[in-house]
Legacy VTK file of the C-alpha trace (Angstrom):
# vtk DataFile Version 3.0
C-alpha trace
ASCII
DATASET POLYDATA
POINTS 260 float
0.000 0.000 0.000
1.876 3.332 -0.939
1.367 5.995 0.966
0.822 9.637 -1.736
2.986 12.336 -1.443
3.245 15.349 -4.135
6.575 15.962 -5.639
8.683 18.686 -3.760
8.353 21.193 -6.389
6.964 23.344 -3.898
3.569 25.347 -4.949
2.726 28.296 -2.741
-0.630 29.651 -1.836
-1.981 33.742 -1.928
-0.054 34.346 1.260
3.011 34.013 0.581
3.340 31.048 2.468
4.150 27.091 1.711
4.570 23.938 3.701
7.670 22.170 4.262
7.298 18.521 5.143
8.849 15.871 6.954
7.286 12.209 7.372
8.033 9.364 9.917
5.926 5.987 9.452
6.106 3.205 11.502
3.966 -0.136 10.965
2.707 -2.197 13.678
5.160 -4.811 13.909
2.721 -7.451 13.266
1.304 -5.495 10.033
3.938 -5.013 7.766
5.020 -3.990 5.607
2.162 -1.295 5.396
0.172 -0.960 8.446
-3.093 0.146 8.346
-2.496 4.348 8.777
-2.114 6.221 5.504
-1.838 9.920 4.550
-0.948 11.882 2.105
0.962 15.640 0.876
-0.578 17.603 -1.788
1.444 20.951 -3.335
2.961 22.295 0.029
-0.383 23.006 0.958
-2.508 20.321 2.207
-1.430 17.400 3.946
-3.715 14.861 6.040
-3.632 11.697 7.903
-5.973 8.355 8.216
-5.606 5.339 10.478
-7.668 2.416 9.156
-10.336 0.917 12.413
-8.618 -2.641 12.880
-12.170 -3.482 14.320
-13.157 -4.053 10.675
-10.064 -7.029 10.365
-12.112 -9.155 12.675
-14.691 -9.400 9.161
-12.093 -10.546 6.767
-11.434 -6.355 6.218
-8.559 -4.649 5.482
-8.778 -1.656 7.277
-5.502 -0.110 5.297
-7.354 -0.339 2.637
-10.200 1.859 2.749
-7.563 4.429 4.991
-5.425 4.859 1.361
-8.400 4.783 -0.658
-9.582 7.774 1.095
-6.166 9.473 1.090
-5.484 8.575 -2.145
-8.752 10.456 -3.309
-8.536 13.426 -0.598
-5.249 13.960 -2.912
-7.024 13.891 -6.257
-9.829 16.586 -5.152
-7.643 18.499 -3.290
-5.148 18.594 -6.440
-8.023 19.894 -8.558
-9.146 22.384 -5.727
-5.427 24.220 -6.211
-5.553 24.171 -9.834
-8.908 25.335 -10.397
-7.488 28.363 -7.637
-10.351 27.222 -5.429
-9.921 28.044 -1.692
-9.105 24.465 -0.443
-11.719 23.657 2.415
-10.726 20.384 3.953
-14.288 19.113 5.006
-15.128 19.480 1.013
-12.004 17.444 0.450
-13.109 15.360 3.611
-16.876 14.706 2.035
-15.497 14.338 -1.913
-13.022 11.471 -0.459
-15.813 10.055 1.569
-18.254 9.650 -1.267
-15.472 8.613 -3.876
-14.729 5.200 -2.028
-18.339 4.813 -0.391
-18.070 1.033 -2.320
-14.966 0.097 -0.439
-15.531 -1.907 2.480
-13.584 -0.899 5.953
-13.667 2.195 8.120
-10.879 5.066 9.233
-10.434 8.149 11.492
-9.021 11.264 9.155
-7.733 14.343 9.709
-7.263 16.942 6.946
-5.281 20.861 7.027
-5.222 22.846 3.791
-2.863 26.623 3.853
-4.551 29.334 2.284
-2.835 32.166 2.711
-1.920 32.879 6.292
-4.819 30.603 7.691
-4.430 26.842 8.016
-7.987 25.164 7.761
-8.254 21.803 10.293
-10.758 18.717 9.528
-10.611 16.296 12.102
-12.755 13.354 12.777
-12.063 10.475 15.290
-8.525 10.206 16.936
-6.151 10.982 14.945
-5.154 14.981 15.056
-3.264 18.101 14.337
-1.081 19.666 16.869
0.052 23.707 16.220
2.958 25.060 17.862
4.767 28.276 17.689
8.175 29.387 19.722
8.250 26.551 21.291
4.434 26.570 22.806
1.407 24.909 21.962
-1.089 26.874 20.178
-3.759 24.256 19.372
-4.612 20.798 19.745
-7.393 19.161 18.056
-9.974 17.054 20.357
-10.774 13.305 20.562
-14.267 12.356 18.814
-14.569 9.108 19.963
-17.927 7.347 21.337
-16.257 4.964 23.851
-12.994 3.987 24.388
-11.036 2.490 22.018
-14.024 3.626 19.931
-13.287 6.507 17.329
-15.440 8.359 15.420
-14.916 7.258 12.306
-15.819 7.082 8.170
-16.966 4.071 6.845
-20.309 2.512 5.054
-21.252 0.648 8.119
-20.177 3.457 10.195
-23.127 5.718 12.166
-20.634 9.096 11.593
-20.260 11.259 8.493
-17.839 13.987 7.516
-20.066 16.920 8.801
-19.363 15.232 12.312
-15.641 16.429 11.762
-14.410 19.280 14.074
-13.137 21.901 12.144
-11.048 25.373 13.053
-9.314 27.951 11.271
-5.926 29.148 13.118
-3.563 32.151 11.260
-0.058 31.021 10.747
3.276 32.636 10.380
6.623 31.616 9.536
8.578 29.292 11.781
5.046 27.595 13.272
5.053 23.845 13.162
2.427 21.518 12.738
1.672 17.826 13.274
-0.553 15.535 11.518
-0.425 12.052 13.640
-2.813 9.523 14.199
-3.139 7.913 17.502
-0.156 6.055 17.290
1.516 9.005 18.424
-1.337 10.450 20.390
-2.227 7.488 22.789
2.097 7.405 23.448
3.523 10.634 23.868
2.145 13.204 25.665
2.097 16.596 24.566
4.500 17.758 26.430
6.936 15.374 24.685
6.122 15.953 21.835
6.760 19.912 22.165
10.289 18.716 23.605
11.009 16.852 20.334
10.261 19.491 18.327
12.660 21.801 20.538
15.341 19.367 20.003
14.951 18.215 16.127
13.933 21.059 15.023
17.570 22.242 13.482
17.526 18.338 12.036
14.015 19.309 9.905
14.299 16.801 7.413
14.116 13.772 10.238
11.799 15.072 12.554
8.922 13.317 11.363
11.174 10.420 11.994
12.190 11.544 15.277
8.672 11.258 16.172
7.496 8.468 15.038
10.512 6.672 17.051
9.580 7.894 20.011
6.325 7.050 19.882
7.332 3.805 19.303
9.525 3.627 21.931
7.004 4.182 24.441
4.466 1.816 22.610
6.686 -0.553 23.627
7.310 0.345 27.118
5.524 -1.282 29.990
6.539 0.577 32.670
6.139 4.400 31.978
2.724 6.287 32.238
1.560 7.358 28.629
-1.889 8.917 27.790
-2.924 5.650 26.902
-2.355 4.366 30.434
-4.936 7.436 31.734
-7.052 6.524 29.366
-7.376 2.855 30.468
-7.662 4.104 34.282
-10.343 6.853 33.559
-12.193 5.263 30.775
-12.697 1.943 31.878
-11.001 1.167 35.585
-7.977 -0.885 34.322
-4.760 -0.311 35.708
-2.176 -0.207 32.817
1.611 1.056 32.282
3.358 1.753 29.120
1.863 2.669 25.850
0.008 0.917 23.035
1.520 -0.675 20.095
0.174 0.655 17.046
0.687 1.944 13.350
2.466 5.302 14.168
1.967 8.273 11.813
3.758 11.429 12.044
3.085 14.425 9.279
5.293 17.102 10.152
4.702 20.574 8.709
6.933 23.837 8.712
5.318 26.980 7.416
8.135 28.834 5.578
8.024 32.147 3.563
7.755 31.961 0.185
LINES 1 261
260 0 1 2 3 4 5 6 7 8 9 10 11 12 13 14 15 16 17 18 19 20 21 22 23 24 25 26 27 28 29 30 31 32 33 34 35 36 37 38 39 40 41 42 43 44 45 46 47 48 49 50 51 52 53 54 55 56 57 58 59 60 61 62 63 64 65 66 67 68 69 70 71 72 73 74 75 76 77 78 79 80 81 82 83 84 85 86 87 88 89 90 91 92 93 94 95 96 97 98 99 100 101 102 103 104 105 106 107 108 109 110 111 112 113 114 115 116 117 118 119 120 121 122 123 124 125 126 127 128 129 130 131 132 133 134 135 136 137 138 139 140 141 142 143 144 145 146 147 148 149 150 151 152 153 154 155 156 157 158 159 160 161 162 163 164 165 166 167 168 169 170 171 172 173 174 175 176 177 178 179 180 181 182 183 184 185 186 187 188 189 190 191 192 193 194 195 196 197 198 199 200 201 202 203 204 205 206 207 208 209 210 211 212 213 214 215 216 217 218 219 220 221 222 223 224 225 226 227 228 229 230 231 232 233 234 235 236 237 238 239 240 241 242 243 244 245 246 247 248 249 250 251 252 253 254 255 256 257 258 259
């Protein structure tokens, strides 16, 4: 399963402003070679995220599959949105996905963020997420949809939630702000307070910080004795004492907003 990602011939938006990328992906070790998250970077000015529900395996399901399918096609509309010159709304590009692979059978979380000009435009439905931060603080941080735990909201055709059940927010951006695009294999491990500490130490290595991430997610998925956000989770949620993290598909999307 190939994950998409536009050529780095960078395309800017009205602004003055483009996106700068950097991607770590780590599969589940007992679902490689692809995992089931997907995602995908359009122009330098839309990027978004998907993690496949494994529920759906349980059928006979690939969840991967219907996670690409919809990033695959979230690419193609949102492609045509920057060509046409078409302000690029994510929850359109959410919806247009959605209906473009309604015959494919599985469900995912998704999270989509489109630049135009100094605003970035956040879609997010389920777990999965977008973090903003700017000299070294935390401006934003999308919130959990989910309808139990371990229970996302999510897109699918046997699914209850649509894309108008997607949060969305507008935040104005300037040069230097970061952004992250993970799904919850990053989320349920690292807190955000670790994750604003990677970004203060990888930021001078841009290129691997994606990478950077995703590692130390999956460090902590693996650990059993450290308290994660899965951990509270487990305790608040549903009474069951847990240490460590989750194992997991891990997903990181990293964005730099740079001037044109």
């Amino acid at each position: 399963r190939s994950n998409l990602q536009a050529t780095r011939c960078y395309v800017t938006g009205s602004g003055g402003y483009k996106l700068d990328f950097s991607v770590g992906f780590l599969p589940h070790p007992l679902k490689k070679p692809y995992g089931e998250d997907a995602y995908f970077i359009c122009n330098a000015l839309v990027m978004g995220v998907a993690d496949g529900v494994g529920g759906s395996a349980l059928h006979g399901i690939d969840p991967g599959e219907y996670a690409s399918g919809l990033m695959a096609e979230a690419h193609n509309i949102s492609s045509a949105m920057d060509s046409s010159g078409k302000r690029i709304c994510p929850l359109e590009v959410l919806q247009g996905a959605y209906e473009a692979v309604s015959d494919v059978a599985g469900s995912t979380t998704a999270c989509i963020a489109a630049l135009n000009g100094d605003v970035l435009d956040v879609c997010n439905l389920g777990d999965s997420g977008c973090m903003i931060m700017r000299n070294n603080e935390i401006l934003y941080m999308s919130k959990e949809q989910t309808h139990g735990f371990n229970y996302p909201f999510q897109l699918g055709a046997e699914s209850q939630d649509s894309p108008m059940d997607a949060d969305m927010s507008s935040h104005t951006i300037t040069e230097g702000d970061f952004v992250l695009l993970a799904t919850d294999g990053v989320f349920d491990n690292l807190f955000q307070e670790q994750i604003l500490d990677l970004f203060q130490k990888y930021q001078g290595d841009f290129s691997a910080l994606g990478t950077h991430v995703a590692e130390a997610a999956f460090d902590m998925a693996s650990n059993r004795t450290e308290n994660t956000p899965y951990a509270i989770r487990c305790h608040t949620m549903i009474g069951v004492a847990h240490m460590g993290g989750k194992m997991d598909d891990i997903t990181a999307v990293v964005a730099r907003v740079c001037r044109v």
